[in-house]
N, C-alpha and C positions, 0 to 999 in steps of 0.2 A: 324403076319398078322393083318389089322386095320380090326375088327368087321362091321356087319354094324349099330349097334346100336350106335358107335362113328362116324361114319359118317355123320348116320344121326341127331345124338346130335350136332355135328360139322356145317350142313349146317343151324341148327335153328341158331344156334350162327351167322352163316354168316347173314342172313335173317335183325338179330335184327342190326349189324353194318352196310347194308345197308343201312337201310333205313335213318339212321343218318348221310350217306357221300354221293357226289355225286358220278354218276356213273365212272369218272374219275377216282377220290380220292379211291373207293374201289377197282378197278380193278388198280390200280399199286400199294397197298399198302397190300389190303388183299386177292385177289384172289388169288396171288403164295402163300398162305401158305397154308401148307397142314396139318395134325394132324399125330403124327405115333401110341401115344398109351394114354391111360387113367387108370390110376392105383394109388385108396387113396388118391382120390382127387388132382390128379396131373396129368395135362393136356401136354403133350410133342406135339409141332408143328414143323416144318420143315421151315426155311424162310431161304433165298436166301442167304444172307450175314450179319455180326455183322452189318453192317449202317441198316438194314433192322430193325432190334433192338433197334435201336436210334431212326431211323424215327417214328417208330411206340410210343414208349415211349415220342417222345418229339412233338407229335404232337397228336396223337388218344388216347393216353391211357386211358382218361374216357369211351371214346365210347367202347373201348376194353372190360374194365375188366366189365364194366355193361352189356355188354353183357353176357360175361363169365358167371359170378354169377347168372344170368337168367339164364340161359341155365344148366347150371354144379352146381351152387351153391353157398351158400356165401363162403366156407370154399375153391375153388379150390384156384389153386396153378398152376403157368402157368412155363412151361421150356422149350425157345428159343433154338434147335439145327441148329447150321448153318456148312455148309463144311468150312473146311481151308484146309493148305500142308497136306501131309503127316507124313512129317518127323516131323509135332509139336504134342506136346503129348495132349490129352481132358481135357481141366478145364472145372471146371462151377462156375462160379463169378456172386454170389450176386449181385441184381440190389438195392442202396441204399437208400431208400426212402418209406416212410409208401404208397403212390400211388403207387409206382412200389415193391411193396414186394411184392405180388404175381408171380414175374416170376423172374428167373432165365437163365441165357444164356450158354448153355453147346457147346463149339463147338468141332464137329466132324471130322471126316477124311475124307479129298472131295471125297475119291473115294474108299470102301473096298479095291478093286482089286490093287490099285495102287500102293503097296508096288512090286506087282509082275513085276520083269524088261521087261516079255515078253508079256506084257500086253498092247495094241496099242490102246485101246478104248478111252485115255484120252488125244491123243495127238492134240494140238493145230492147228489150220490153221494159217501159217504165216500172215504176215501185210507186208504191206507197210511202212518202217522204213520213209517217209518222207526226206530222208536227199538231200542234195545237194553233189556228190560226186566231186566234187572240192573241198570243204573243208576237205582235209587232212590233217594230220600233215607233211607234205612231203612239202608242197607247205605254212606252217603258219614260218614267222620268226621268231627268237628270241633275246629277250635284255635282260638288266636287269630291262625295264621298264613293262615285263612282266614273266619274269623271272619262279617265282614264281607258278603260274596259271599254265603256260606252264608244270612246272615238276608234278604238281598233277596230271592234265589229262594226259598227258603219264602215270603216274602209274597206274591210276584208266582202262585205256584201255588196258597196259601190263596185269595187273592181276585184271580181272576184277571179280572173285569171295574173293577179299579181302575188306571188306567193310569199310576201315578204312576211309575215306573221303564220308560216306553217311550219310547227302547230302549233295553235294555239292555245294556252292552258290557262284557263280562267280557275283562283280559288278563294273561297270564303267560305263563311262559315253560313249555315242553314239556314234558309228562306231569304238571303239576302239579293236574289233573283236573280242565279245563274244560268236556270233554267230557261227564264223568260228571254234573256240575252242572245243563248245560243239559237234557242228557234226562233228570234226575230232575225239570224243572218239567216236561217233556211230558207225561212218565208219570202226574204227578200229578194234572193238567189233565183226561188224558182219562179218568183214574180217574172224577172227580167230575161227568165230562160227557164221555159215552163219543161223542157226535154231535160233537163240537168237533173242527175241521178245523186237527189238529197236525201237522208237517212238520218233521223233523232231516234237515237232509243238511250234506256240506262243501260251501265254497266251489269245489273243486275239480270236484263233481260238477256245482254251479252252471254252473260255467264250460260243460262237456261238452253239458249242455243245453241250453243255449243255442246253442252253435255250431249242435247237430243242427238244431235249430228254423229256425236260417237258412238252413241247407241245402236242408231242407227246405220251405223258405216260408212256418212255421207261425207266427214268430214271434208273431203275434194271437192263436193258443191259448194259447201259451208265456208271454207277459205275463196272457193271463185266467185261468189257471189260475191263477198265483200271485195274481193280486189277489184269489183267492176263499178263501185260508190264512187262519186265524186266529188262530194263534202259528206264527210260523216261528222255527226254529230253527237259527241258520248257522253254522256252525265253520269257523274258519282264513278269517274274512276278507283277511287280507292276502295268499291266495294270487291275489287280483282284481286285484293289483300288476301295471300296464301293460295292461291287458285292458279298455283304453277303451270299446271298444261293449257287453261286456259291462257296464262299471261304468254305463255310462248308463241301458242298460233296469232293472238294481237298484234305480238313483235314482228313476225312476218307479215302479216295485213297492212300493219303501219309501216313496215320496211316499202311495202312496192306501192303502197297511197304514196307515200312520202317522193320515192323516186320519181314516179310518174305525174308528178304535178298535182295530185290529189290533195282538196284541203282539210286538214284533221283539224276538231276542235273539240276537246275535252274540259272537263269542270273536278274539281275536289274540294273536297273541305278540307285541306292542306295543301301549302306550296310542297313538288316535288323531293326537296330535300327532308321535309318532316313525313312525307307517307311510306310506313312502313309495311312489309309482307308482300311487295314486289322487288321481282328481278332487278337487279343491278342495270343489264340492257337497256331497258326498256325506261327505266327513271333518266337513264341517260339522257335517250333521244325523247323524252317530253324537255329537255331543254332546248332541245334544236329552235326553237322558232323564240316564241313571243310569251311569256309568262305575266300575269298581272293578276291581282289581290282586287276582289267585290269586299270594298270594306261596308261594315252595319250600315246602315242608312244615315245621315245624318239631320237635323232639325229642318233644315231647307227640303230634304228630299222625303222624308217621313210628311210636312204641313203637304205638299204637293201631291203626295199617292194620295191622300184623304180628300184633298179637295176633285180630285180626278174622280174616284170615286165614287163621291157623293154625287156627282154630275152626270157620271154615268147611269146612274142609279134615278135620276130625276129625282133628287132630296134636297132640300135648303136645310145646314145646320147648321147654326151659330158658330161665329169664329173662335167663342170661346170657349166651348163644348171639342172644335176641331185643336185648339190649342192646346187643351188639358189632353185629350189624346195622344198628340204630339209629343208631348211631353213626359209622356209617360210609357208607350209603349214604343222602348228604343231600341230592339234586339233585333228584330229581321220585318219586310216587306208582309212576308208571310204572315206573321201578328197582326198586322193592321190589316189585310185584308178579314181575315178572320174577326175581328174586331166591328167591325165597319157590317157583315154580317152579322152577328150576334146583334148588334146596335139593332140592325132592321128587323130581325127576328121578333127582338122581344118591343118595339115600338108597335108592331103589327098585331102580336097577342095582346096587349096590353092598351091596344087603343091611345099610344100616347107619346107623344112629341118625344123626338129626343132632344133632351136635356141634358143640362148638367148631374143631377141627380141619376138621371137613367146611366150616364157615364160611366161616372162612378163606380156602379154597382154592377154595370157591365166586366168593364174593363177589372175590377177586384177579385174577377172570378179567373182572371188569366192571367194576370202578372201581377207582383208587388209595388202597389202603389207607393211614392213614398210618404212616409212619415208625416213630413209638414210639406199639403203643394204650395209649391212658389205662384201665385194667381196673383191679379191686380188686387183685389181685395185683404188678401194675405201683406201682403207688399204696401199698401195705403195702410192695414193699421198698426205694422212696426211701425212705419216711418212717425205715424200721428203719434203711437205712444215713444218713440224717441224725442218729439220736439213737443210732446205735451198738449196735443191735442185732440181733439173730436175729429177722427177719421171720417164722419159726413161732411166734413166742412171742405174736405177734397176734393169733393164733388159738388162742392156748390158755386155758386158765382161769385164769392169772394176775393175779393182782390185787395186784402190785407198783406203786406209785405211778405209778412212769416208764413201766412199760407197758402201766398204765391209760390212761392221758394221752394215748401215743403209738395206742393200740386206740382211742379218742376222738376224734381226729384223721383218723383212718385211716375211719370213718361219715361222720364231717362233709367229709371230701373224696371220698367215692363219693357220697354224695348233688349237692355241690354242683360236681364235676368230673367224673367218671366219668357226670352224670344217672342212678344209681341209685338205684330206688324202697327207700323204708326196707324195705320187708318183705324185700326181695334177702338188703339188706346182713346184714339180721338170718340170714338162712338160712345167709348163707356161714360168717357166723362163730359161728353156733350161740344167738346172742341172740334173745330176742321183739321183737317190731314197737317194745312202750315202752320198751325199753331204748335202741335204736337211734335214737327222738326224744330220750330224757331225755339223749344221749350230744352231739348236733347242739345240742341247743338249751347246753349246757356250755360247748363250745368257743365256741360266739358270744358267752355272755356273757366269757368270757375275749379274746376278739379285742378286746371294748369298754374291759378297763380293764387287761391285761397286755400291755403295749409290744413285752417282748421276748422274748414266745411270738405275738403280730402278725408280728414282724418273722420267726421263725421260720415259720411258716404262707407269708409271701410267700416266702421263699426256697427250700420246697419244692414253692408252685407252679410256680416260675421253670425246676426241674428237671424237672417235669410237662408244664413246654409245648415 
C-alpha cells in the first residue's frame, strides 16, 4: 500500500516539474504516472508503456531528475515499471548513460489475474478491421509475375501464429495489387478468428492520426491502442517520408508488435534500401522478416484479371478484343480494371457491342497504343507479303504446299508473338485446337534443322517488331 508520506513526497515532485512544462507537455507525459513504493532511495513509478520511458528520457529528463533530487534527494535512484504480455518473463535493463543512471526500467505483467483462463476482465473491444471484403484471395490471380508474394501471404493467413515472415514488406510499383494482397491475409485471418484484432489502413491515414492525437494530448491512447493490433496492415509506407516524430512513435509500435508476436505487413513502392526520408532504425527493422517485389503483371496474369472480370461482370467478349487489351495495357492491375470499366461505360451509352473498334478507342484514351499491333491479321499479311501471297488465302481451305507452310507459320507466330491461346488461333482460321499444336510443334521442328526457313522466320519477325 503507497503511504501518504510518498504521495505526498510524490505530488511536491510533481509541483517542481510543472512548473518547468506547459500545461499540455505535463499532463500527457507526467500526470499518468503514478509512484507504487520508496524504499533506499529508490523511487519505483508506474508509467503506461516502455515509449513512455523513451519519451520521458529523450525529452524531459533534466526537469525529471532535478526535480527528483529536490524532492527525494541527491542520492535517489528512479525504477520505470511498465505492463507488457503475460506470458513474457520481468527484466529490468539498465538505462545507459551518466544523465539517465538514475532509473531503471523493470517491466511487469499487464495484468496479475491474467494468467487465470477464466478471468474476463482483460478482454479487448473488437475494432473495425478496415478492410475492403472484395479483396480476397479467391477473387486475386495468379502468375509467375507475382508468384512469389502470392505463396507468403497464403502462408502467413493459413498459419497465422507462425511468425516466420514478420514483417512482412511487400514492394511494387502502383496498382500492381499490393493492396488487394495485404487485405486478402486480413480477411482470411479474421475469417478463421473472427476475435483477432486486424487493422488495414494507409500510411497516410497513419500520419493524420497521429498528428490528431498530439493535438489532442492523447498521444498514450494513440500508441496503446495500436500496441493492442494483432496484424496490422500498412499500405504506402513511404508516404512516412520526412515525418520524423511520426516515424518514431511507428518505431516503437513496431518495436512491441514485433516482440510480442504481432504480425506487421507493410507495402512500398520501393524496396527498403531505395525509400528515402526515413529513419535509419526503422529501414532497419523493415528487414527483419520477409521482403519481396509485386512485379507489373505479366501476359498470363494481365489475359486472366480480364477474363475474371468479364465473368464477374456477366459479359461475353471476344478473345480477341481480350487479347488486344492484353497486350497493350501492360503497366498495373489497376489499368485494366479501369479499362474493363470504361469498356462497359461506354458499350452501355452507346448501345453497342464491345468490339475491337470500341477497344481501341477506349483503351487510346488511357495508354499509348503501339505504333503497329502485332494481331493475327497484322501477322498473316507480312507473312503473305514475305512469300508473295494473297493473305486470304491463309484463311481459306487451301492445301497448297506453299500455303500450307506459310498458314503454319502464321499459328506458330500468333501463338509465340501475338501471345495467342491455340484455341483463338484455331477459331479465327476455322481449325480445331490439334491442328493448331500439330501446326506450332512443325514449324519448330523445321527452325531446328532448315537454316533457310530459320533465317526466313527471323526476318519476318524483324518486320513484326
Amino acid at each position: 500500500m503507497i503511504s501518504d508520506q510518498l504521495i505526498s513526497a510524490w505530488n511536491r515532485c510533481l509541483d517542481v516539474i510543472g512548473s518547468g512544462l506547459s500545461a499540455e507537455q505535463f499532463n500527457a507525459w507526467f500526470k499518468p504516472i503514478t509512484p507504487v513504493g520508496y524504499d533506499h532511495d529508490t523511487l519505483r513509478v508506474m508509467v503506461p508503456s516502455e515509449y513512455f520511458c523513451e519519451m520521458i528520457e529523450g525529452n524531459y529528463l533534466m526537469v525529471f531528475k532535478s526535480a527528483l533530487r529536490e524532492v527525494f534527494g541527491s542520492n535517489v535512484k528512479l525504477i520505470y515499471e511498465f505492463p507488457r504480455v503475460a506470458s513474457d518473463d520481468a527484466t529490468v535493463t539498465a538505462i545507459p548513460s551518466d544523465d539517465s543512471a538514475l532509473a531503471v526500467r523493470e517491466q511487469l505483467r499487464s495484468h496479475p489475474g491474467s494468467n487465470n483462463p477464466f478471468d474476463n476482465s482483460n478482454i479487448i473491444e473488437d475494432i473495425d478491421p478496415q478492410l475492403n471484403f472484395k479483396y480476397t484471395f479467391e477473387n486475386y490471380c495468379g502468375s509467375e509475375s507475382n508468384k512469389l508474394p502470392l505463396a507468403v501471404a497464403r502462408a502467413i493467413a493459413a498459419r497465422p501464429e507462425d511468425k516466420t515472415y514478420n514483417p512482412l514488406f511487400i514492394f511494387g510499383s502502383t496498382g500492381v495489387g499490393k493492396t488487394h494482397l495485404i487485405q486478402a491475409v486480413g480477411i482470411k485471418i479474421k475469417e478463421q478468428n473472427p476475435h483477432a484484432r486486424v487493422l488495414y489502413l494507409t500510411a497516410r491515414i497513419f500520419e493524420h492520426q497521429f498528428t490528431t492525437a498530439r493535438l489532442q494530448n492523447k498521444i498514450p491512447d494513440f500508441i496503446n491502442f495500436y500496441q493492442s493490433i494483432d496484424v496490422l496492415l500498412l499500405d504506402d509506407i513511404h508516404e512516412l517520408a520526412g515525418k520524423v516524430a511520426t516515424q518514431n512513435t511507428f518505431f516503437h509500435i513496431f518495436n512491441h508488435l514485433h516482440q510480442h508476436q504481432r504480425q506487421l505487413i507493410m507495402t512500398s513502392d520501393s524496396r527498403p534500401s531505395e525509400l528515402e526520408g526515413l529513419v535509419p532504425r526503422l529501414l532497419s527493422r523493415f528487414k527483419w522478416g520477409m521482403t519481396v517485389e509485386l512485379a507489373k503483371p505479366d501476359y498470363k496474369l494481365r489475359r486472366e484479371v480480364l477474363e475474371m472480370r468479364a465473368a464477374q461482370d456477366g459479359i461475353v467478349i471476344d478473345t480477341e478484343v481480350l487479347d488486344f487489351i492484353a497486350q497493350n495495357v501492360t503497366e498495373s492491375i489497376r489499368d485494366l480494371e479501369g479499362i474493363m470499366v470504361s469498356l462497359l461505360g461506354h458499350a452501355a451509352i452507346l448501345d453497342s457491342d464491345i468490339n475491337m473498334e470500341l477497344a481501341r478507342s477506349v483503351i487510346s484514351n488511357t495508354v499509348k497504343l503501339n505504333e503497329r499491333q502485332v494481331t493475327l491479321d497484322y501477322i498473316a499479311q507480312v507473312i503473305a507479303d514475305y512469300y508473295n501471297l494473297d493473305p486470304d488465302l491463309l484463311f481459306a481451305k487451301s492445301r497448297k504446299r506453299e500455303i500450307s507452310d506459310a498458314r503454319q507459320l502464321l499459328m506458330y507466330m500468333a501463338k509465340n508473338v501475338a501471345k495467342m491461346s491455340s484455341t483463338t488461333i484455331g477459331l479465327r482460321l476455322s481449325r480445331d485446337h490439334s491442328t493448331v499444336l500439330h501446326a506450332i510443334k512443325q514449324v519448330e521442328q523445321r527452325l531446328a534443322t532448315d537454316h533457310a526457313f530459320a533465317n526466313d522466320v527471323d526476318q519476318i519477325n524483324a518486320q513484326l517488331k
